[in-house]
C-alpha positions as a Python dict, from the first residue, in 0.01 Angstrom:
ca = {
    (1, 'X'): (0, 0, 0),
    (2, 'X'): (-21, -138, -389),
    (3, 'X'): (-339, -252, -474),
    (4, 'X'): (-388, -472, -782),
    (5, 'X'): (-732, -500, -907),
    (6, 'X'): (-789, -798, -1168),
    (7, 'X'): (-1141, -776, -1394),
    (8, 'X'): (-1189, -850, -1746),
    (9, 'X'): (-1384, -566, -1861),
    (10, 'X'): (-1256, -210, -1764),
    (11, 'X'): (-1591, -52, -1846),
    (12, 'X'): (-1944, -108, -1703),
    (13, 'X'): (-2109, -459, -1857),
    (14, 'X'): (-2270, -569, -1562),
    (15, 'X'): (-2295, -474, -1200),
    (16, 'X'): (-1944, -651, -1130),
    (17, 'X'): (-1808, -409, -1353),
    (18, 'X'): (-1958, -122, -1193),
    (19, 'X'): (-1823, -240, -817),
    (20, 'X'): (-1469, -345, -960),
    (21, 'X'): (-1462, 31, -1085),
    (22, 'X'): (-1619, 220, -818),
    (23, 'X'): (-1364, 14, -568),
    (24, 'X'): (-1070, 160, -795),
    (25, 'X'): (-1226, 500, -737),
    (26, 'X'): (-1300, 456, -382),
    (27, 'X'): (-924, 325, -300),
    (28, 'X'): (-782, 588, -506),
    (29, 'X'): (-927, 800, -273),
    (30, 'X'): (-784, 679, 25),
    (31, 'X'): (-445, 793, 157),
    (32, 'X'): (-127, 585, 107),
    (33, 'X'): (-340, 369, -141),
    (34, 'X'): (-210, 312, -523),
    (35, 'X'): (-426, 110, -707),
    (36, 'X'): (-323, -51, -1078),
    (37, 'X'): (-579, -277, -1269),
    (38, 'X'): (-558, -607, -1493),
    (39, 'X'): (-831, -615, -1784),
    (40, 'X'): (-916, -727, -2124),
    (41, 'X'): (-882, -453, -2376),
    (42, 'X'): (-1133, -329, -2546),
    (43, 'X'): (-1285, -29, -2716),
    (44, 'X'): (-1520, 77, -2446),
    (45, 'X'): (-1292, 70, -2189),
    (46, 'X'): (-1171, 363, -1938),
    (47, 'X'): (-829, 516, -2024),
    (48, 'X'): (-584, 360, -1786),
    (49, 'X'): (-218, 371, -1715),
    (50, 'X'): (-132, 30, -1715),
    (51, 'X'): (-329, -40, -2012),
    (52, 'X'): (-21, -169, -2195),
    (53, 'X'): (-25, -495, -2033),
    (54, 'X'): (-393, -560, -2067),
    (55, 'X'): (-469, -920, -2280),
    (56, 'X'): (-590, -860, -2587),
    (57, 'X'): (-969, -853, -2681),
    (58, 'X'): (-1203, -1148, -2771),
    (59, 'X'): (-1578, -1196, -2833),
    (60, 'X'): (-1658, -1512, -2799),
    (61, 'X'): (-2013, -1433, -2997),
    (62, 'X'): (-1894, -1279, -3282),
    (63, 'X'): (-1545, -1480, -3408),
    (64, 'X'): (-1497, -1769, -3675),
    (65, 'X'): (-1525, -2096, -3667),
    (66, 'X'): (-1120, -2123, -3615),
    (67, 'X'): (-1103, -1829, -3411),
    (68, 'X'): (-1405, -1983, -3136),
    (69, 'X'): (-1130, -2309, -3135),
    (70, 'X'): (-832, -2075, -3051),
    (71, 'X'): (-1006, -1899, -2746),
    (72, 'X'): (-1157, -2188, -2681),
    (73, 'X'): (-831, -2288, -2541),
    (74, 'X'): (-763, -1931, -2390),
    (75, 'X'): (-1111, -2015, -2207),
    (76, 'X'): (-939, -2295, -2011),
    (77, 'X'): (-565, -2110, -1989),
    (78, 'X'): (-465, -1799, -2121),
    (79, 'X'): (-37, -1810, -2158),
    (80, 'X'): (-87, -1446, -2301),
    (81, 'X'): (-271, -1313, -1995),
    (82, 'X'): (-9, -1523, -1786),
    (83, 'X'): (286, -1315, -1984),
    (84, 'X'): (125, -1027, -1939),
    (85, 'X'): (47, -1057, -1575),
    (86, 'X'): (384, -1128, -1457),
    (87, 'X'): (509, -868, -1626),
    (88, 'X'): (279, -586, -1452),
    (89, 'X'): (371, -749, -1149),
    (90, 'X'): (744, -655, -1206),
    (91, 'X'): (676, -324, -1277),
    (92, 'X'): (376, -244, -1066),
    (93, 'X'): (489, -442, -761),
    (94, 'X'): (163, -467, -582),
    (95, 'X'): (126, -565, -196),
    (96, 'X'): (-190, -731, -208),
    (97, 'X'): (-385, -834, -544),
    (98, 'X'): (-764, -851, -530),
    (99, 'X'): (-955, -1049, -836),
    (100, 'X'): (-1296, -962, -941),
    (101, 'X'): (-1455, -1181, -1282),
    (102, 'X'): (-1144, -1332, -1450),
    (103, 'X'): (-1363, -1620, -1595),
    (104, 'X'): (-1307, -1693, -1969),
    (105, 'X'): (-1162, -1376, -2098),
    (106, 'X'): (-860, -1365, -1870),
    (107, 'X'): (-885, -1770, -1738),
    (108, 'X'): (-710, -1847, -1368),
    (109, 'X'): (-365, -1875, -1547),
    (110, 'X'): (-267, -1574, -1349),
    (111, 'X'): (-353, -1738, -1048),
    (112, 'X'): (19, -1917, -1005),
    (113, 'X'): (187, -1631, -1107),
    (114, 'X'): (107, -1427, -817),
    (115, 'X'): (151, -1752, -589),
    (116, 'X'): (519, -1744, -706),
    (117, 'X'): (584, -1385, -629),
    (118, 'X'): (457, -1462, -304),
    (119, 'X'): (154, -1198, -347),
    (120, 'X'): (-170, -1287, -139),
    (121, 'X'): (-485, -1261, -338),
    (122, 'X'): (-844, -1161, -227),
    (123, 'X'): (-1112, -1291, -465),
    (124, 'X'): (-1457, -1133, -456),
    (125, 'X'): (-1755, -1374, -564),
    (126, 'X'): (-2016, -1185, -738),
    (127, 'X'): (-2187, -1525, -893),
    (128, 'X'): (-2160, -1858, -840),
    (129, 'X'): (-1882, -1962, -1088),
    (130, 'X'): (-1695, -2115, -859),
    (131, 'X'): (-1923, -2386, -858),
    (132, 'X'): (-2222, -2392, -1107),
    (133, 'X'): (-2087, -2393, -1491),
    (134, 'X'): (-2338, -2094, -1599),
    (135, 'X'): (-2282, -1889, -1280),
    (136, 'X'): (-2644, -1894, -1158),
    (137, 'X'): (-2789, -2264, -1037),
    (138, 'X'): (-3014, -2155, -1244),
    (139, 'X'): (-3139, -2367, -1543),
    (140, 'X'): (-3483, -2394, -1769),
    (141, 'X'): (-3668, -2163, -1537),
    (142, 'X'): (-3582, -2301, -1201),
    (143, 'X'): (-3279, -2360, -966),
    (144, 'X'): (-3057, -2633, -1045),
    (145, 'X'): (-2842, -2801, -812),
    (146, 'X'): (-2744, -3077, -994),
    (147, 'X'): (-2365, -3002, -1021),
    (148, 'X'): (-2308, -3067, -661),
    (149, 'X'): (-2005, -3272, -635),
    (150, 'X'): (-1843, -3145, -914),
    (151, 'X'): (-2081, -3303, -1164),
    (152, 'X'): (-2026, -3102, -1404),
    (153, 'X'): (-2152, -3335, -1640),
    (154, 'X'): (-2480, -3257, -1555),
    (155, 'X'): (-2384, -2916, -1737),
    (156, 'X'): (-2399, -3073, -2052),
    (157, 'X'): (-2707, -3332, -1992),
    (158, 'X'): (-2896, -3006, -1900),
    (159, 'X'): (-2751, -2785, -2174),
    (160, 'X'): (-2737, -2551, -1902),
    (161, 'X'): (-2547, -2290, -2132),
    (162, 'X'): (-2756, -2118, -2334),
    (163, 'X'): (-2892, -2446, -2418),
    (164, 'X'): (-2612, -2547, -2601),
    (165, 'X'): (-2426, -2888, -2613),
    (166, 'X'): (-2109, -2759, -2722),
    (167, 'X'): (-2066, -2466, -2527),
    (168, 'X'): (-2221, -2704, -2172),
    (169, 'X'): (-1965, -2926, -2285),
    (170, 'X'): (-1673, -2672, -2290),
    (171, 'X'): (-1776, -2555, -1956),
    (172, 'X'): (-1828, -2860, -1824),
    (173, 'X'): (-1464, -2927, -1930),
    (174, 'X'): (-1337, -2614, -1732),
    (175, 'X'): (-1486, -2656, -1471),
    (176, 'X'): (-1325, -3005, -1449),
    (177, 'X'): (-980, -2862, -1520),
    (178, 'X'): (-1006, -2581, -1254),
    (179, 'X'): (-1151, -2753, -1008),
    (180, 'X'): (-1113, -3156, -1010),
    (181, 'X'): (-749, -3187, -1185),
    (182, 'X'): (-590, -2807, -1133),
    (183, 'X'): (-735, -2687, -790),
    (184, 'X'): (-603, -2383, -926),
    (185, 'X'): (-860, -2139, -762),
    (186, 'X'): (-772, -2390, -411),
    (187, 'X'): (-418, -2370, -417),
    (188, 'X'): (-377, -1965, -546),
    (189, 'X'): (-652, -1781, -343),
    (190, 'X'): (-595, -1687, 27),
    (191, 'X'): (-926, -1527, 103),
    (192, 'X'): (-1264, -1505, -78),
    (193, 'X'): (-1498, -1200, -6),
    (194, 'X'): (-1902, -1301, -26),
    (195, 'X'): (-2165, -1035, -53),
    (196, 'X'): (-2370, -1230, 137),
    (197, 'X'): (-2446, -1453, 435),
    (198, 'X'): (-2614, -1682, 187),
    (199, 'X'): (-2376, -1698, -63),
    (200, 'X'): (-2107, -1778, 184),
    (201, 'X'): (-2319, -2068, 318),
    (202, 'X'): (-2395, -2205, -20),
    (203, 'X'): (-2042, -2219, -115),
    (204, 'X'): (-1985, -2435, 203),
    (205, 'X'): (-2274, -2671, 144),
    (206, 'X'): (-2075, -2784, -213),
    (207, 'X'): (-1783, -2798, -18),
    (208, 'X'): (-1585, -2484, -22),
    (209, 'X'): (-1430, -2366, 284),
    (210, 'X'): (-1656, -2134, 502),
    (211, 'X'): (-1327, -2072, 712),
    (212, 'X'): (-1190, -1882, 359),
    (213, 'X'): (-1500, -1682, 282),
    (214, 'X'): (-1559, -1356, 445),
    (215, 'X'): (-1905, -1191, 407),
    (216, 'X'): (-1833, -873, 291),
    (217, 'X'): (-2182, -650, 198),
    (218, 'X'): (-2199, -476, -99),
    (219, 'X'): (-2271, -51, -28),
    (220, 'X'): (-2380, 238, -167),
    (221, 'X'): (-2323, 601, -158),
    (222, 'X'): (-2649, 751, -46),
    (223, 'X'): (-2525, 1078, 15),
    (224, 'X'): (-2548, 1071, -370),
    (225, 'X'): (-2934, 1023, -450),
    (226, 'X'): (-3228, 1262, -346),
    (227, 'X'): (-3497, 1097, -227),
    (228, 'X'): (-3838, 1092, -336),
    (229, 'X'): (-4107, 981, -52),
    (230, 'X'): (-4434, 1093, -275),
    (231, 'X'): (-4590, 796, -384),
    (232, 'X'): (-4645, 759, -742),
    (233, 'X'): (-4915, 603, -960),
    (234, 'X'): (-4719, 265, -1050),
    (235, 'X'): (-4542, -46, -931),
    (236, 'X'): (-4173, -35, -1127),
    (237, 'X'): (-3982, -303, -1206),
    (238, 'X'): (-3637, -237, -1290),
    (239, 'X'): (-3404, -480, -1407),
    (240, 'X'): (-3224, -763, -1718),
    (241, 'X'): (-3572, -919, -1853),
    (242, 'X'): (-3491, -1305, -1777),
    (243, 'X'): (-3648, -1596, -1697),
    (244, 'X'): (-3432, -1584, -1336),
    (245, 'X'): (-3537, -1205, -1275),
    (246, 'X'): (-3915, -1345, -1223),
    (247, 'X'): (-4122, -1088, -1388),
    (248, 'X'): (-4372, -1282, -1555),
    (249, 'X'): (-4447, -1425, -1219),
    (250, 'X'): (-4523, -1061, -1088),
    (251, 'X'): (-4774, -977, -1402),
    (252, 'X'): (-4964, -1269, -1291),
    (253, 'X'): (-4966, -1128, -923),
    (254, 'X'): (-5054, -773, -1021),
    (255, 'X'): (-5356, -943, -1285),
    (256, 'X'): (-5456, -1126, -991),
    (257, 'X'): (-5412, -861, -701),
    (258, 'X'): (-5773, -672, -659),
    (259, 'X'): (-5649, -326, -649),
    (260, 'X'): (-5718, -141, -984),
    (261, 'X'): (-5597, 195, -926),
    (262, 'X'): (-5184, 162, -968),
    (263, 'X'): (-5045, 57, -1311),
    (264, 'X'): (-4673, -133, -1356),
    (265, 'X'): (-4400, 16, -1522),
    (266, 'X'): (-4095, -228, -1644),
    (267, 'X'): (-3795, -100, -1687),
    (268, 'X'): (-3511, -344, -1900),
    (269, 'X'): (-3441, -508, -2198),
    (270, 'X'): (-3328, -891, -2227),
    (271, 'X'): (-3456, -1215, -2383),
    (272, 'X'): (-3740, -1277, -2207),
    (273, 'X'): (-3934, -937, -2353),
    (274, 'X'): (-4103, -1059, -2663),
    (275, 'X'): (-4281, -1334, -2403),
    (276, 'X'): (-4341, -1079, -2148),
    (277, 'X'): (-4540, -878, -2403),
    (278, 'X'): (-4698, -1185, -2545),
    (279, 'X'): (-4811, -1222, -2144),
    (280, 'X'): (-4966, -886, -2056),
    (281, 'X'): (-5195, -954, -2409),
    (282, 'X'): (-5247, -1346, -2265),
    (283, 'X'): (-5369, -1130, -1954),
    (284, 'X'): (-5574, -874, -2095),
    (285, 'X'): (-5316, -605, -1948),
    (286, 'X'): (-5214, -354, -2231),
    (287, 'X'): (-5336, -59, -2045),
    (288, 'X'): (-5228, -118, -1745),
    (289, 'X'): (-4863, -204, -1791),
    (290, 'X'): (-4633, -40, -2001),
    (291, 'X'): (-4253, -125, -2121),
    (292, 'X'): (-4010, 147, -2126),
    (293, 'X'): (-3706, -59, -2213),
    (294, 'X'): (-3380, 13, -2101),
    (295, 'X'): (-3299, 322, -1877),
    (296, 'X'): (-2953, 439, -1699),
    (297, 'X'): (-2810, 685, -1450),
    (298, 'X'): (-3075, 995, -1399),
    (299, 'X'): (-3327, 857, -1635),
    (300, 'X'): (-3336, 567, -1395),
    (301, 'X'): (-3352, 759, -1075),
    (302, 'X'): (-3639, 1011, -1256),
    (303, 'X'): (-3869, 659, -1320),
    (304, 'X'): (-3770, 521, -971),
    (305, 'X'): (-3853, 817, -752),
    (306, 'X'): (-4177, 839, -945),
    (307, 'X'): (-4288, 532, -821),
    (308, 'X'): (-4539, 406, -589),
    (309, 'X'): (-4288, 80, -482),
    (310, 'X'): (-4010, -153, -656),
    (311, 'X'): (-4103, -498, -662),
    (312, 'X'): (-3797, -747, -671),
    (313, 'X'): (-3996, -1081, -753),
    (314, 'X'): (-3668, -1279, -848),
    (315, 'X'): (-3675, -1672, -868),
    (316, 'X'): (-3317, -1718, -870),
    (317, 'X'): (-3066, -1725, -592),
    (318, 'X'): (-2984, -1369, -611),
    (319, 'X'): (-2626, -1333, -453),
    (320, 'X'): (-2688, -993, -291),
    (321, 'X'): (-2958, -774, -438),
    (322, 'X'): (-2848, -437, -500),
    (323, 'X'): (-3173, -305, -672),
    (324, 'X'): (-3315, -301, -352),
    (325, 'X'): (-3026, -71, -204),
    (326, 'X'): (-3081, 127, -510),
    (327, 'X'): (-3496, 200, -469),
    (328, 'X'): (-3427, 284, -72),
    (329, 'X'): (-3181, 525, -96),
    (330, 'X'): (-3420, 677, -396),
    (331, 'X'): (-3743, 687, -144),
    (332, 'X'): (-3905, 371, -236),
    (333, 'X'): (-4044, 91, -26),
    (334, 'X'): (-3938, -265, -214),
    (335, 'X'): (-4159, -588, -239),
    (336, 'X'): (-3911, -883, -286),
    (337, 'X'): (-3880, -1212, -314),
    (338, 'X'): (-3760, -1407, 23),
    (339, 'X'): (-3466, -1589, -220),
    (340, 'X'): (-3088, -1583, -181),
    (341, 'X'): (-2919, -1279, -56),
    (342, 'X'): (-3272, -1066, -85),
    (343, 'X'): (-3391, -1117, 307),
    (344, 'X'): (-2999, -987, 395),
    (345, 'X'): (-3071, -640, 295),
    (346, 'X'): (-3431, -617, 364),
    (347, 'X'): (-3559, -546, 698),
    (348, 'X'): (-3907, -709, 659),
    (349, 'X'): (-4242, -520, 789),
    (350, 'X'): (-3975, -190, 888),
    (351, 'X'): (-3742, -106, 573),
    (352, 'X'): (-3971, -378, 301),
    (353, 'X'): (-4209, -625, 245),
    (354, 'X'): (-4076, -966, 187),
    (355, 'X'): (-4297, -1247, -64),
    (356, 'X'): (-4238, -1630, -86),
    (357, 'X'): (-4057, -1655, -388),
    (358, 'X'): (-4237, -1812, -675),
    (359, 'X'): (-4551, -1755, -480),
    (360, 'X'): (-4853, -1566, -737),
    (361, 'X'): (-5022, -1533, -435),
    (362, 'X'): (-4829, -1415, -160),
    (363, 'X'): (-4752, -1137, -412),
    (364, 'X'): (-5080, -1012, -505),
    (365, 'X'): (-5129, -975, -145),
    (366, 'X'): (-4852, -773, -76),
    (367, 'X'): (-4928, -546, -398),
    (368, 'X'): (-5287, -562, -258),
    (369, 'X'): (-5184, -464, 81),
    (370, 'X'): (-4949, -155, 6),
    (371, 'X'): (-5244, -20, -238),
    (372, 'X'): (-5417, 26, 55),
    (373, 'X'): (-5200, 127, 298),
    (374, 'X'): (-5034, 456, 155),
    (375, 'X'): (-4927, 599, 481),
    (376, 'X'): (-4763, 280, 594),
    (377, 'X'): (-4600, 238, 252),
    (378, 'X'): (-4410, 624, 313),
    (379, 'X'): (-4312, 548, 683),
    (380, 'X'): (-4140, 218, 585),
    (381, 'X'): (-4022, 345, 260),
    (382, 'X'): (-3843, 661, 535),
    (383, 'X'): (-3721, 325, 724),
    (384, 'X'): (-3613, 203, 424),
    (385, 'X'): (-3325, 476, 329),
    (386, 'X'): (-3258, 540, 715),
    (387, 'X'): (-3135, 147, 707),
    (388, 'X'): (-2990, 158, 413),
    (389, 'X'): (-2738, 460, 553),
    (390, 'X'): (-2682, 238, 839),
    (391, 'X'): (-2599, -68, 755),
    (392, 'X'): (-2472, -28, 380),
    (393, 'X'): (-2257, 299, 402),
    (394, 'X'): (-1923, 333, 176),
    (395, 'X'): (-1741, 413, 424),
    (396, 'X'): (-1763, 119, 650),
    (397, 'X'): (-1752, -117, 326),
    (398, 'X'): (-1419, 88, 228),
    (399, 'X'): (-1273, 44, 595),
    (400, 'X'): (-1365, -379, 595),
    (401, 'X'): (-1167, -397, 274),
    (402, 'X'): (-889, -178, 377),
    (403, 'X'): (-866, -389, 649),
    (404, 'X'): (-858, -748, 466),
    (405, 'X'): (-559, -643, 275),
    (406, 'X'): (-384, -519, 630),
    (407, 'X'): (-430, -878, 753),
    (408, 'X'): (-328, -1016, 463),
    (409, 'X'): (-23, -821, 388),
    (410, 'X'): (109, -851, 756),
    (411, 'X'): (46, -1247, 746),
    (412, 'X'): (219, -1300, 419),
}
């Protein structure tokens, strides 16, 4: 079987990135599998055989004034990526193509072209683009609905793009083409693959349908990471420092939480971290919390395993939650935030500890309550990884996908 994977960065950006790639690797692998990809070029990406056809590069930060008005209309429908498309389909021939983030740098022009060769195409959803202009329902520090219905005009009363008129207003605008004049996501995709039970049922409730979603779990390769189960001296938060990711809410909890003897580690850069500092001195906190800024890979894993728990104290609707995958398989017990996908991959009072989102004081609790309950915080922290094996394992995530493109092949 061909396998055509479609992303618009071949390199690691964002954790999309990472799963688009590690699914190349992991179908590589596989027997009677040949897998081509479909990116944007650029200078960090991974050498690749098919590279030839990839669209050419744009930053959409750092180009002219006439330059931002050209890709402005490559936002809405890129003819180059639509040339360039059909023309790896010719020579690749693929069986079955599967789309990742095409948004913007690539634009659903492609989306016809594989209609007319008669190719079925899988779409995974790793935000919520397919309905919500800025991909999160997420606007001036709480969730925003308020493009139900395809308002997207709401987009640009809100300034829900980085609080920009102009740029709401061109998303507003592509939105409106895609999805209330085009239907060209509607008409192109046969099957859409959700990381979550939550996500799946959101997408219904503004009127996508459930019948073409398929929850689909994200996984991870434990057999990879060495656990730690010694508890440390600090709660760790790892993660992008915005307003979504809820980590001024859990300085407030761990000011207010009674227990003196842990400190709190934060690990990430992102907007948010010149008010996060400005915080911990509103809070009287500078020795007990320290920034580290960003860290990757085994640097990461060293900080993780060192910990005493990983708090997840997000405030948006978090589509799946892989941090928490990430501290389990590494030895850690995770506090998170009952919000979006979060409760899917938690196993509350066995494999975590689960906190009303937005709730101050649910979370000082639950900081207060694994402070002084060390033993209890190693056996579910055990649980934690033993769960994590079971229900999250690359294999059975490679053998669910394998076996979406085997339907879809044999129906087309």
């Amino acid at each position: 079987m061909k396998v055509l994977l479609v992303n618009k960065f071949n390199f690691v950006k964002g954790g999309a990135d990472k799963y688009f790639l590690d699914l190349a690797g992991w179908l590589s692998a596989e027997p009677n599998i040949e897998v081509a990809k479909f990116c944007m070029r650029h200078p960090d990406n991974f050498p690749d055989k098919y590279s030839k056809y990839f669209v050419s590069q744009v930053n959409y930060s750092k180009i002219s004034f006439h330059e931002k008005l050209r890709s402005a209309m490559r936002l809405l429908w890129s003819t180059e990526a639509a040339r360039q498309f059909e023309k790896l389909l010719k020579d690749f021939k693929p069986d079955v193509i599967h789309i990742h983030n095409i948004y913007h740098q690539i634009s659903p022009s492609i989306l016809p072209i594989a209609k007319a060769h008669g190719i079925p195409v899988v779409m995974h959803i790793h935000d919520y683009k397919l309905v919500c202009p800025n991909y999160k329902m997420f606007t001036n520090g709480q969730i925003d609905e308020s493009c139900k219905s395809k308002n997207y005009w709401r987009c640009v009363v809100n300034r829900c793009v980085k609080n920009s008129f102009l740029k709401s207003a061109l998303v507003a605008l592509e939105m409106s083409l895609h999805h209330s004049w085009l239907k060209v996501y509607e008409k192109n995709i046969d099957l859409y693959l959700s990381p979550s039970k939550f996500v799946k049922e959101k997408l219904g409730e503004w009127g996508w349908p459930k019948e073409q979603i398929k929850v689909v779990p994200h996984c991870i390769e434990a057999y990879k990471y060495k656990p730690s189960y010694t508890l440390g001296d600090y709660f760790l938060f790892f993660g992008r420092l915005d307003t979504e990711k809820g980590v001024d809410l859990l300085l407030k909890a761990f000011k207010q939480a009674k227990q003196q003897k842990l400190k709190l580690k934060i690990v990430g850069s992102g907007p948010e971290r010149k008010n996060l500092t400005n915080l911990v001195k509103e809070l009287s906190l500078q020795n007990r919390v320290e920034f580290i800024g960003p860290k990757h890979s085994d640097e990461l894993n060293k900080i993780i395993r060192g910990a005493y728990t990983v708090v997840v104290p997000s405030r948006w609707y978090e589509v799946f939650g892989l941090v928490n995958l990430e501290a389990a398989v590494l030895g850690k017990l995770v506090i998170a935030a009952d919000i979006g996908g979060i409760p899917e991959v938690i196993s509350n009072g066995h494999s975590g500890l689960l906190f009303k989102a937005n709730s101050v004081d649910d979370l000082a609790t639950k900081l207060d309550w694994c402070a002084h309950n060390p033993g209890q915080v190693e056996d579910f922290a055990r649980e934690a990884r033993r769960y994590v094996e079971t229900n999250f394992s690359q294999s059975k995530h490679i053998a669910k996908i394998l076996a979406i493109y085997k339907d879809l092949v044999d129906k087309k």
